[in-house]
C-alpha positions as CSV (number, residue, x, y, z in Angstrom):
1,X,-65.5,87.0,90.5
2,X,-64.9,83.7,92.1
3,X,-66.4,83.0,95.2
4,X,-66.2,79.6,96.2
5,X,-65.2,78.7,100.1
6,X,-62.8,82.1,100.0
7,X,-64.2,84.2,102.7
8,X,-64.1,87.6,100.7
9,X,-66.2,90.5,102.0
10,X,-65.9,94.5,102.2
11,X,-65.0,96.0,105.2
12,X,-66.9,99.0,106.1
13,X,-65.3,101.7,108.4
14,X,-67.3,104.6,109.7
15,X,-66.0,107.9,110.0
16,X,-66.8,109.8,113.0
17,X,-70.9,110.4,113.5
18,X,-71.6,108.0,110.4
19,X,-73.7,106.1,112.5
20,X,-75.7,108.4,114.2
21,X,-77.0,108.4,110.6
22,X,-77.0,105.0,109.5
23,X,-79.0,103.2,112.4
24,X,-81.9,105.5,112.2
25,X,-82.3,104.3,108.3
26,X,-81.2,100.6,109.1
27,X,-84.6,100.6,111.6
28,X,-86.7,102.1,109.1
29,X,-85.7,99.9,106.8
30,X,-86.3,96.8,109.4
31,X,-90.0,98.3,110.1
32,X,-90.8,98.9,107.0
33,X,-89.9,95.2,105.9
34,X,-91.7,93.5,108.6
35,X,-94.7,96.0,108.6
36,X,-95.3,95.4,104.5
37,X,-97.5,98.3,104.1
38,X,-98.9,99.5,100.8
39,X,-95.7,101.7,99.6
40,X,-93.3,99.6,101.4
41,X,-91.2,98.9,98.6
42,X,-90.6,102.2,97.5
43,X,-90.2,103.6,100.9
44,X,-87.4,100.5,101.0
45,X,-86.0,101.3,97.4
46,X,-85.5,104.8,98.9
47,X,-84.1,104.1,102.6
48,X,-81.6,101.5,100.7
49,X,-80.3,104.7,98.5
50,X,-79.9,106.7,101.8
51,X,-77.9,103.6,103.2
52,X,-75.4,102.9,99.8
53,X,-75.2,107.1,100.0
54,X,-74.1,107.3,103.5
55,X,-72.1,104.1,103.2
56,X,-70.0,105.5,100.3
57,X,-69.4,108.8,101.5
58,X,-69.1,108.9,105.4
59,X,-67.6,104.9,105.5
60,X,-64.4,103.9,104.1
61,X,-63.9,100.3,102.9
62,X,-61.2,97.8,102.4
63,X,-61.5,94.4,100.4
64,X,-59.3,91.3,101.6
65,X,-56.5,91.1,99.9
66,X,-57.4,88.4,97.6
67,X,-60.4,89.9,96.6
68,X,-58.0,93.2,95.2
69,X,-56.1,91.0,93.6
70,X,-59.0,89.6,91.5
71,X,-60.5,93.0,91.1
72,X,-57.3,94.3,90.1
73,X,-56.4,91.6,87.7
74,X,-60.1,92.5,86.2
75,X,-59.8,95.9,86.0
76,X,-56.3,95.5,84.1
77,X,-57.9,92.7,81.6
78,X,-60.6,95.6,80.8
79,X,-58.7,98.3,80.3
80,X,-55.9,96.6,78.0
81,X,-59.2,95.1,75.9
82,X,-60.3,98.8,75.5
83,X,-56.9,100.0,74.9
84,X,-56.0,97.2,71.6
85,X,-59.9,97.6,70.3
86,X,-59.4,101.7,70.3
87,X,-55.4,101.9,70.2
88,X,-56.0,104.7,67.2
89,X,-57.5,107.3,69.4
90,X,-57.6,106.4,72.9
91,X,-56.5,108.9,75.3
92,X,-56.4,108.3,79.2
93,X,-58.9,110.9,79.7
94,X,-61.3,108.5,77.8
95,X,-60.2,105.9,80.0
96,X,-60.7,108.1,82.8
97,X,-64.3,108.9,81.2
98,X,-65.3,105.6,80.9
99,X,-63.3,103.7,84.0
100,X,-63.7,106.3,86.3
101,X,-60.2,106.2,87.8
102,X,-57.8,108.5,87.9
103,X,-55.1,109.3,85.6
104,X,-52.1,108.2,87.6
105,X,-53.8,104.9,88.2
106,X,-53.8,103.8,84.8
107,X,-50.2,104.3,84.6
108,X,-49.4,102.3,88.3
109,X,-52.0,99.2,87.3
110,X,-50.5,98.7,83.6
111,X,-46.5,99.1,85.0
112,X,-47.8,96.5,87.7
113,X,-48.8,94.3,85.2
114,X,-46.6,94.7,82.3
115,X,-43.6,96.7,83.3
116,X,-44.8,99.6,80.8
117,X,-46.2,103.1,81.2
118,X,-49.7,103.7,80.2
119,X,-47.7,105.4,77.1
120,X,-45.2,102.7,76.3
121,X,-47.7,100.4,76.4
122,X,-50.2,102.0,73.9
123,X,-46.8,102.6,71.7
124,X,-46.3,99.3,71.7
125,X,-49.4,98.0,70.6
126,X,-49.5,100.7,67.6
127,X,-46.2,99.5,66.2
128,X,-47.3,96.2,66.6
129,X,-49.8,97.0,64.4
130,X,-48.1,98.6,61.9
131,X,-45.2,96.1,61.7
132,X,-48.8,94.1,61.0
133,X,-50.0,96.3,58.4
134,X,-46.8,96.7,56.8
135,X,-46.4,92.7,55.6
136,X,-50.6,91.9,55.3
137,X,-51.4,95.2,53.1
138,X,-50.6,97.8,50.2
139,X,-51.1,100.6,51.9
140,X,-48.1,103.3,52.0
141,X,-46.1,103.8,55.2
142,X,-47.9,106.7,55.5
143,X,-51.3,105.7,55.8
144,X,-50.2,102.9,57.8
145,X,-48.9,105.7,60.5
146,X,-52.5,107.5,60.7
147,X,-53.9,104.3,60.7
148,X,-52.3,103.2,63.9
149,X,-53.1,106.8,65.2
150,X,-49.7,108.5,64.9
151,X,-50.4,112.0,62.5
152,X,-46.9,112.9,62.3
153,X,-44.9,110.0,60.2
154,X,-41.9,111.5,60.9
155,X,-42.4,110.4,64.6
156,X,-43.9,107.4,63.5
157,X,-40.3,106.6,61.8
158,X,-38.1,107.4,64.6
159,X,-40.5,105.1,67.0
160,X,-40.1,102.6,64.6
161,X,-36.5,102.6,63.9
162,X,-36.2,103.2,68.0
163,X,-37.9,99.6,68.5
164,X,-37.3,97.6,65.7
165,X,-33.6,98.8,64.7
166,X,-34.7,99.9,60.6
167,X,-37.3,101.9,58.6
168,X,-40.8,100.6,58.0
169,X,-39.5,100.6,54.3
170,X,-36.8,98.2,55.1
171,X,-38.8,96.4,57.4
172,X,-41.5,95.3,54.9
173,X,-38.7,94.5,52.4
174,X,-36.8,92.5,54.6
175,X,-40.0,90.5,55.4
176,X,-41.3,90.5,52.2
177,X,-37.8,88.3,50.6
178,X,-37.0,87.0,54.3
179,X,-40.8,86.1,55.7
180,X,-38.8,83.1,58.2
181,X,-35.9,86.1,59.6
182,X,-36.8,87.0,62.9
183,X,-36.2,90.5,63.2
184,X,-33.0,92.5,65.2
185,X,-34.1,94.5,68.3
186,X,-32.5,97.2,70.5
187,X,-31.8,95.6,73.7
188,X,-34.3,95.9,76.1
């Protein structure tokens, strides 16, 4: 994340009694710092663990705007990385899995960014990948639709014709004799 002269930070907010139980390990801490003992660091290691645990679940925190913005626009660049490296299989509860966000925010971040749904947006990418596949390779329309993760080609066809206004058949044709056509598309 850029820093630079922005002043980002995270504000913590304590929820009632929090600190009745943070300043008693805050002082430890201080003592144990200054005192150096033998064990010191591990007793530090340890009151530091308290402090993150209490400050995660008896704080809540907001970022400055900017700061969300730039965590956001990470986030998004992540998860559309993940999604066009594993487009095949990828489900959200993988995202979910390996994110650890929930479902419904998946879907909000990538129609922020792109104006699609989570599904729409994975769609996309698959027939982009077939149209792909159909011109660079032999293989048949069929393996070309498991390849791009749809099992049912029959669905695969009717997404296809949906976007791209013919058949995968008469799409590799067409760009097979006409490689310089650009190709029609329903109306957005």
């Amino acid at each position: 994340m850029k820093q630079s002269d922005l002043q980002q930070y995270i504000h913590f907010h304590p929820t009632r009694d929090a600190r009745k139980e943070i300043e008693p390990c805050l002082s430890l801490l201080l003592t144990e710092l200054y005192e150096n003992k033998i064990g010191s660091t591990h007793i530090c290691r340890g009151l530091l663990l308290r402090i993150f645990r209490i400050l995660s679940t008896h704080y809540d925190f907001s970022l400055t705007r900017e700061r969300q913005k730039n965590i956001n626009w990470t986030v998004f660049e992540e998860i559309c990385s993940y999604i066009q490296t594993h487009y095949q299989s990828v489900t959200t509860h993988e995202l979910m899995e390996r994110f650890h966000f929930q479902r419904d925010y998946f879907n909000r971040l990538i129609r922020k960014k792109t104006g699609m749904t989570y599904s729409e947006y994975l769609q996309n990418i698959r027939l982009e990948q077939a149209k792909r596949l159909l011109i660079e390779t032999e293989l048949t329309i069929s393996e070309i639709s498991e390849q791009v993760g749809y099992h049912n080609k029959g669905y695969f066809y009717q997404l296809f014709v949906n976007k791209y206004n013919m058949t995968p058949g008469k799409y590799k044709k067409r760009m097979l004799e006409h490689p310089c056509n650009p190709m029609p598309q329903h109306p957005e």
